[in-house]
KEVEXVO-187577 format. One record per atom (N, C-alpha, C, O, CB): residue number from 1; residue in one letter; x, y, z. Coordinates in steps of 0.05 Angstrom, whole numbers, plus 5000, padded with zeros to 4 digits. Glycine has a CB too. Layout:
KEVEXVO-187577
R    n  res     x     y     z
R  NUM    a     X     Y     Z
...
end
This chain:
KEVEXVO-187577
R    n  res     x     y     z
R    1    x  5017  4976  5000
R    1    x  5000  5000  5000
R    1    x  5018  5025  5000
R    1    x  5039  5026  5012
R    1    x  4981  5000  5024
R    2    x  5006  5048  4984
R    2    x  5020  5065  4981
R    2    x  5023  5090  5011
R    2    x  5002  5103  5016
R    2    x  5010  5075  4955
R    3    x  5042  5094  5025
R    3    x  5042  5102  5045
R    3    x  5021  5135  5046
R    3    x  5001  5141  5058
R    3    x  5071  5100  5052
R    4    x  5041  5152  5024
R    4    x  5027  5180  5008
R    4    x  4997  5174  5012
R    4    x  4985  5190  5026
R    4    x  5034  5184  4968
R    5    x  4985  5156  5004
R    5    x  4956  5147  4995
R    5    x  4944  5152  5018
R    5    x  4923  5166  5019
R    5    x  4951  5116  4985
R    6    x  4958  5138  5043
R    6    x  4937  5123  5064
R    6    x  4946  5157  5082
R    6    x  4931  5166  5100
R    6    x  4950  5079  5083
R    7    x  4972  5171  5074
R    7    x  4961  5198  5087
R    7    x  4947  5221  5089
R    7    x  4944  5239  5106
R    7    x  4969  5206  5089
R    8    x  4936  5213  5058
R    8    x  4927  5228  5041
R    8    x  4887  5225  5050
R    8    x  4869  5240  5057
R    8    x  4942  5216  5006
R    9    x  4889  5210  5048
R    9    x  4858  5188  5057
R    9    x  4855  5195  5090
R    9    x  4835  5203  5103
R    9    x  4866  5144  5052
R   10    x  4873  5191  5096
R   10    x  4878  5197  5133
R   10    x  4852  5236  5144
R   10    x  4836  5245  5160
R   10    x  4934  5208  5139
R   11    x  4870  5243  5116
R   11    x  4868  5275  5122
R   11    x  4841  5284  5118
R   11    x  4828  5302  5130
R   11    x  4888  5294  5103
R   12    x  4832  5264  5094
R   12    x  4812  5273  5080
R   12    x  4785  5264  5105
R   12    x  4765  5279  5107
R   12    x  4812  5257  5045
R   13    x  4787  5248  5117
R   13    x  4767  5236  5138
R   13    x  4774  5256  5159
R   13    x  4753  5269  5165
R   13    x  4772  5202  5148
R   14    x  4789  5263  5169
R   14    x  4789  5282  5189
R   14    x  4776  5310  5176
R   14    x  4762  5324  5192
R   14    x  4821  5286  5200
R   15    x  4780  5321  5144
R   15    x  4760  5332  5144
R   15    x  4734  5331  5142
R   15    x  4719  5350  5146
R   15    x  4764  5340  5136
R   16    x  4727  5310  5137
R   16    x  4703  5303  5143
R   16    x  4681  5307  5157
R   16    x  4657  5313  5153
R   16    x  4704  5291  5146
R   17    x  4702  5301  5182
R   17    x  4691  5295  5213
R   17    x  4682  5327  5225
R   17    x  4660  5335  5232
R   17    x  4719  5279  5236
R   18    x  4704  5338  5223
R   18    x  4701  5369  5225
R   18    x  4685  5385  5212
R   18    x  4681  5408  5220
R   18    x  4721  5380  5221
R   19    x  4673  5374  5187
R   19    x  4655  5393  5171
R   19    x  4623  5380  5178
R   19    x  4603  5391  5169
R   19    x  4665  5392  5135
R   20    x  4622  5358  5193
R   20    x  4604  5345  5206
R   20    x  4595  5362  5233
R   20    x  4572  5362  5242
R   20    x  4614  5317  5211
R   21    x  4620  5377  5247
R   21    x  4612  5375  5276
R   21    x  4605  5400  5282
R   21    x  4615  5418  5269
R   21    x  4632  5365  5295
R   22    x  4588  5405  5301
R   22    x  4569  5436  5299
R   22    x  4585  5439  5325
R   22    x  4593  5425  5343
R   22    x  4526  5438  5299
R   23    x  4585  5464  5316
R   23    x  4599  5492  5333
R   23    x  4577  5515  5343
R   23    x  4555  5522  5334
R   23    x  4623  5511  5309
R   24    x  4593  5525  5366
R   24    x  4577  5539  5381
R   24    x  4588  5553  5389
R   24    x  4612  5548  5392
R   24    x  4566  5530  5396
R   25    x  4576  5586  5401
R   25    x  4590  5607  5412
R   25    x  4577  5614  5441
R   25    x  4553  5610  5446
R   25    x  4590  5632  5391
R   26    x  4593  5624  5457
R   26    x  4576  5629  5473
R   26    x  4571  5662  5480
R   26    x  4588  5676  5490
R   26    x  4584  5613  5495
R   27    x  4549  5669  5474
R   27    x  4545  5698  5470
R   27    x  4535  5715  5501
R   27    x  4514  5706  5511
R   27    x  4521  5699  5447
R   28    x  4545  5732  5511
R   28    x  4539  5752  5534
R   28    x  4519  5779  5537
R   28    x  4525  5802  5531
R   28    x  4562  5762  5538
R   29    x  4501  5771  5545
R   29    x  4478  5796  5552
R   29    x  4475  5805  5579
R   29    x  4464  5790  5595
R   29    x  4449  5789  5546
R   30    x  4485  5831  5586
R   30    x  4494  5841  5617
R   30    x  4466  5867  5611
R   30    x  4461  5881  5592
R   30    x  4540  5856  5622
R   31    x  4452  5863  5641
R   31    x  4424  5872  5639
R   31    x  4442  5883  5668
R   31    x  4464  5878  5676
R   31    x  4390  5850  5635
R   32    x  4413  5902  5682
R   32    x  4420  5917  5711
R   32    x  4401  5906  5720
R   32    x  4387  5894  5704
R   32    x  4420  5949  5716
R   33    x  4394  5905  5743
R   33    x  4365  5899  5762
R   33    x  4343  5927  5754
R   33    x  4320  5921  5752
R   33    x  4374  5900  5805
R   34    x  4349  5950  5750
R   34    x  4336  5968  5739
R   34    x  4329  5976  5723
R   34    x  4319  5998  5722
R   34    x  4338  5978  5740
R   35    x  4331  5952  5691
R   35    x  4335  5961  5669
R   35    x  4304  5960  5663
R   35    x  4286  5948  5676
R   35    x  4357  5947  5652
R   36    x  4302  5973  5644
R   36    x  4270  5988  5632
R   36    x  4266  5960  5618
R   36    x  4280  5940  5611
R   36    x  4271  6022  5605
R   37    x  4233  5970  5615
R   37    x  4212  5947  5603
R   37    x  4221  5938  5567
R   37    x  4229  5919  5555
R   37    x  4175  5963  5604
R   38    x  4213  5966  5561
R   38    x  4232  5968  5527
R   38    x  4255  5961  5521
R   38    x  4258  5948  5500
R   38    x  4237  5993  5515
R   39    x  4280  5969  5539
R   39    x  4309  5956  5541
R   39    x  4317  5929  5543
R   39    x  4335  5916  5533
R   39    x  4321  5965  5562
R   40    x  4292  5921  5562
R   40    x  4289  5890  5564
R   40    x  4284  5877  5541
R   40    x  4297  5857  5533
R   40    x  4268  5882  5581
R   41    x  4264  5887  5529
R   41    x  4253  5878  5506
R   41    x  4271  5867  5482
R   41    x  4273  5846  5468
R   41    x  4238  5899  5497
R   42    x  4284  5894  5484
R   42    x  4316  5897  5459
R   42    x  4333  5879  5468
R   42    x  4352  5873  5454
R   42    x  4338  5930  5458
R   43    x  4331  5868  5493
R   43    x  4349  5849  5500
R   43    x  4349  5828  5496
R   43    x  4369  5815  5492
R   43    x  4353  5847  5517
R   44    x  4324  5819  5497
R   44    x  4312  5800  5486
R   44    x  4308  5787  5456
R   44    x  4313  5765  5447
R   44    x  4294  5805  5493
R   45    x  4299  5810  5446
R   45    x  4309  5796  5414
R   45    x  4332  5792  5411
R   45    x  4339  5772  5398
R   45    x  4304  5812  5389
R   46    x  4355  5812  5423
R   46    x  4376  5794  5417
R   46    x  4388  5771  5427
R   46    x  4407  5760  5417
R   46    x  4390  5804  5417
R   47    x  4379  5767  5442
R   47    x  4377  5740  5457
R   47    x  4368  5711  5429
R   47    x  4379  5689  5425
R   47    x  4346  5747  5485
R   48    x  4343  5727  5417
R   48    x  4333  5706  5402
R   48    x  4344  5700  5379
R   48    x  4344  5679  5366
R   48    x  4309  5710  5397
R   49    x  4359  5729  5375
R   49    x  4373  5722  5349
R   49    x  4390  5702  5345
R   49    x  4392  5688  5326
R   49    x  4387  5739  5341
R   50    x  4409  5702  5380
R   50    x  4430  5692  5386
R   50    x  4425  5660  5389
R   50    x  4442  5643  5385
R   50    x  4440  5707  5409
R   51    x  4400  5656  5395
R   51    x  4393  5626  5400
R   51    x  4387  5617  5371
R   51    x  4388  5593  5365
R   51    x  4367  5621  5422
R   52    x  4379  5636  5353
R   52    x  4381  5622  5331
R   52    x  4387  5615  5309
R   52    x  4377  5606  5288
R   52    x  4375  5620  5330
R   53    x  4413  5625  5320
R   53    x  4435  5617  5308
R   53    x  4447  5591  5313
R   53    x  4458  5575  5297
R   53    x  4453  5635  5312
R   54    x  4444  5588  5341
R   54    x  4445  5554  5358
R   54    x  4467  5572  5378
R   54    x  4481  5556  5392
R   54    x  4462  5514  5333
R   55    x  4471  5587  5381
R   55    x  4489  5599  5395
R   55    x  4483  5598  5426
R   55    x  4462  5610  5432
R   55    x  4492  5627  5383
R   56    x  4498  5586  5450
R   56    x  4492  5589  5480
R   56    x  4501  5627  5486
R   56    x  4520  5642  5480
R   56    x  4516  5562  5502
R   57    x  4472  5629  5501
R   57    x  4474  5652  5511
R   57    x  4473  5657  5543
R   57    x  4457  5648  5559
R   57    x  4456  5664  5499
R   58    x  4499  5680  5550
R   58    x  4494  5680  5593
R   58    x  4489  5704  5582
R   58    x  4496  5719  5564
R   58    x  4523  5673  5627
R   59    x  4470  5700  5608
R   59    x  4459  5725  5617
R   59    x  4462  5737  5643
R   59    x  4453  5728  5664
R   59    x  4435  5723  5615
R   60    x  4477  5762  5642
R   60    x  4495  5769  5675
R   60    x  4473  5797  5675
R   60    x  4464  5813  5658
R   60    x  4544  5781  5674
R   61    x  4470  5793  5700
R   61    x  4455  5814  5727
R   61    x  4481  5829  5735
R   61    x  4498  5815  5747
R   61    x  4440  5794  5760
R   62    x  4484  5846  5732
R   62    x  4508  5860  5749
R   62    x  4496  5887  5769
R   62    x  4483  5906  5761
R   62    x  4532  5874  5724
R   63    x  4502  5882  5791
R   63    x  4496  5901  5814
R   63    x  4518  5913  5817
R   63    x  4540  5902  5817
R   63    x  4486  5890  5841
R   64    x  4514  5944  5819
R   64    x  4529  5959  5827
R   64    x  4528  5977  5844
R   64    x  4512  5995  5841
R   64    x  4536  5966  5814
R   65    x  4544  5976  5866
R   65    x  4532  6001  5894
R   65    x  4520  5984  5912
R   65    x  4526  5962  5921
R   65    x  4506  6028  5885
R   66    x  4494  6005  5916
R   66    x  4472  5993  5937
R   66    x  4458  5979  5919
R   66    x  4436  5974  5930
R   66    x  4452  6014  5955
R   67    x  4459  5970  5895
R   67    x  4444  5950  5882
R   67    x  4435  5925  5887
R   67    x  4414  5913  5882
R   67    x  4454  5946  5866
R   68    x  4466  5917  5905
R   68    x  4461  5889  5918
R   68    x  4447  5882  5934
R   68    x  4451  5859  5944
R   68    x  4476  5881  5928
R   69    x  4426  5897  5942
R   69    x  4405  5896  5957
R   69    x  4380  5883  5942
R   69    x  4364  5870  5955
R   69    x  4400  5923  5966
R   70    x  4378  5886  5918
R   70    x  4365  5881  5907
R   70    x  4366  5858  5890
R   70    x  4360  5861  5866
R   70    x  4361  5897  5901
R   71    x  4375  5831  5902
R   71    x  4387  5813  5879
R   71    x  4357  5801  5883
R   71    x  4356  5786  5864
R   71    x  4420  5792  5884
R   72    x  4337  5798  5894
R   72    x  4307  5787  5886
R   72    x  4294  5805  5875
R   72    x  4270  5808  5879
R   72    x  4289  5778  5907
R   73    x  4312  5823  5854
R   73    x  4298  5838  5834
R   73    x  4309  5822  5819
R   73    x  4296  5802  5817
R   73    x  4300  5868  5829
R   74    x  4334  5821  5803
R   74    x  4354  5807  5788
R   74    x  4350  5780  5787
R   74    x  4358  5770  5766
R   74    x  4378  5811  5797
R   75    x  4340  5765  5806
R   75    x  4329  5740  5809
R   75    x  4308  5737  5789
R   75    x  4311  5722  5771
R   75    x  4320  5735  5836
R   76    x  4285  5752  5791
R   76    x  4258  5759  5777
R   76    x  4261  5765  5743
R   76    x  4248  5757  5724
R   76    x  4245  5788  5793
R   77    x  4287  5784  5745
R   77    x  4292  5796  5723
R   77    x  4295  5771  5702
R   77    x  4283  5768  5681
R   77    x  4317  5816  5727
R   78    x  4314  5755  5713
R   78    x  4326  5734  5698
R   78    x  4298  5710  5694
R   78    x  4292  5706  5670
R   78    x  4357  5721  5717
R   79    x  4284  5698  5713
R   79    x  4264  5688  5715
R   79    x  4243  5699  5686
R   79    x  4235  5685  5668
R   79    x  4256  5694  5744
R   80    x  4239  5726  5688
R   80    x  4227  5738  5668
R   80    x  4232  5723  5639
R   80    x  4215  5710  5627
R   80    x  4237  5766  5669
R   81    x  4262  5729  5632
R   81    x  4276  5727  5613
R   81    x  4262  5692  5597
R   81    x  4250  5683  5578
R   81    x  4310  5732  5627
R   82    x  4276  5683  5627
R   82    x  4267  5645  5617
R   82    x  4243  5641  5608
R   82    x  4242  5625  5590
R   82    x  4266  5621  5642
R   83    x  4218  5654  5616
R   83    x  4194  5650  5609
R   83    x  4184  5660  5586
R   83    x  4164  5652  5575
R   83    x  4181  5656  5627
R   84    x  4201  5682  5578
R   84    x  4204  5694  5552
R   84    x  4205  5677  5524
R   84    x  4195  5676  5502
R   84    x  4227  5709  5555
R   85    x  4221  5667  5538
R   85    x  4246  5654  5520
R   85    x  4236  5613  5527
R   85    x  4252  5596  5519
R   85    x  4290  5667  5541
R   86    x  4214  5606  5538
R   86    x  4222  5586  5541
R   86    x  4210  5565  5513
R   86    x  4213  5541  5513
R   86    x  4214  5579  5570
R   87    x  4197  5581  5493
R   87    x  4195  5562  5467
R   87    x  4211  5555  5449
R   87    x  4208  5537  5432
R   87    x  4179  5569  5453
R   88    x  4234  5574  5454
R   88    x  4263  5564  5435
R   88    x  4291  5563  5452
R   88    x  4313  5564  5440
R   88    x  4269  5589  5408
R   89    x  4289  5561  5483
R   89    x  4313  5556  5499
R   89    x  4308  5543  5520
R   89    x  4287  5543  5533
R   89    x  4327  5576  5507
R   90    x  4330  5532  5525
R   90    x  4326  5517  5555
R   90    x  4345  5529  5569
R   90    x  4368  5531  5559
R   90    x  4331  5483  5558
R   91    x  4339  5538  5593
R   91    x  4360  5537  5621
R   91    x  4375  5513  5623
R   91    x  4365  5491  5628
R   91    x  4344  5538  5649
R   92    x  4405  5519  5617
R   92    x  4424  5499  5624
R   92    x  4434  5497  5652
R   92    x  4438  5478  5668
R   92    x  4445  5502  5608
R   93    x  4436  5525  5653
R   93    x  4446  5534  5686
R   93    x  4431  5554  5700
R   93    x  4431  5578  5695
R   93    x  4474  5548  5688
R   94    x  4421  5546  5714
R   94    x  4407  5560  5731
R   94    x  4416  5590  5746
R   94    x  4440  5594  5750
R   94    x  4403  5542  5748
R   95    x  4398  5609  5752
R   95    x  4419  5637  5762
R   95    x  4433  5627  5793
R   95    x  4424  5614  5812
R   95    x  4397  5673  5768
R   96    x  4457  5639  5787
R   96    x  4467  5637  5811
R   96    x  4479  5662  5815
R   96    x  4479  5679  5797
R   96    x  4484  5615  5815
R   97    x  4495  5666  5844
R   97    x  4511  5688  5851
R   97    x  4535  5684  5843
R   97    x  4541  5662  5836
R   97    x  4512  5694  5877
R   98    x  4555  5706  5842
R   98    x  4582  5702  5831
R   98    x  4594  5730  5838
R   98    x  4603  5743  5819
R   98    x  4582  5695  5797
R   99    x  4596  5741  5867
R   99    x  4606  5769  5871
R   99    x  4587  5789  5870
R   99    x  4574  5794  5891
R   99    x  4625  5776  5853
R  100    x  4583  5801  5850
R  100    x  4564  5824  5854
R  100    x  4553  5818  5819
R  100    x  4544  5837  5806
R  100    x  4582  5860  5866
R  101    x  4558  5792  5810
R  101    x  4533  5787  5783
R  101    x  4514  5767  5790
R  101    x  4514  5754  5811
R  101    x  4546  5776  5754
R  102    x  4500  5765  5773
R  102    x  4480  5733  5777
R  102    x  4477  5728  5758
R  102    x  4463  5745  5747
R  102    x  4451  5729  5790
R  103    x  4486  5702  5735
R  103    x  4490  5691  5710
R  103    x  4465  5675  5711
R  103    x  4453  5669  5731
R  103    x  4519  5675  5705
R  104    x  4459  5670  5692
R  104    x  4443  5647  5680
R  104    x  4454  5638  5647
R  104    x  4467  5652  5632
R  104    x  4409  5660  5679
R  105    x  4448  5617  5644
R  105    x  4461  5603  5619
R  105    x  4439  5583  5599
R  105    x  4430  5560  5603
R  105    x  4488  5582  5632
R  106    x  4436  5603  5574
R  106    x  4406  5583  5560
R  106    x  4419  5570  5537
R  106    x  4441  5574  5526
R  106    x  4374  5603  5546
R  107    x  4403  5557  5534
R  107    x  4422  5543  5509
R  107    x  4399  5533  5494
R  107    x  4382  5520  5506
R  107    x  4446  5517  5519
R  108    x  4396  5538  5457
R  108    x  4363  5530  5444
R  108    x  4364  5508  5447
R  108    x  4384  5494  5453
R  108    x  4352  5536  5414
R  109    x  4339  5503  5442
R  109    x  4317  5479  5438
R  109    x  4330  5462  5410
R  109    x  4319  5442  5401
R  109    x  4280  5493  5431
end
């Protein structure tokens, strides 16, 4: 067997495999606990765009100041979001704390 051949053949299956395998980005939407109804909104489509594309999207709460008082606004905020969103995404990760953000992580349907 021709050695050239079988490296040649080798390469061609590895591209293959790679032009088979779906890729993904993970895209960032940073909202406030105060942010407006309309702002939300805009946030949201892009959110949708982003899911469908197949793209994972986090979504960070960032408190700043005396904000942190208010992370069962930011809690809600994000809650909002999921219910928005729950005919073309799933919650992968649930919100959690992380300093003074609260992430959540959706990823489409």
């Amino acid at each position: 067997m021709d050695y050239g051949r079988y490296k040649y053949e080798q390469t061609k299956k590895k591209q293959e495999a790679k032009k088979k395998q779906s890729t993904f980005q993970v895209k960032e939407i940073k909202v406030r606990p105060k942010t407006g109804d309309h702002d939300l909104m805009t946030k949201i489509g892009h959110i949708r765009k982003f899911l469908g594309r197949k793209d994972k999207v986090k979504v960070t709460v960032v408190f700043r100041g005396r904000e942190i008082t208010l992370s069962d606004r930011g809690r809600q905020l994000l809650q909002r979001i999921a219910t928005d969103l729950e005919e073309i995404a799933v919650v992968e990760q649930y919100p959690k704390f992380e300093g003074r953000t609260m992430m959540m992580v959706l990823s489409p349907k």
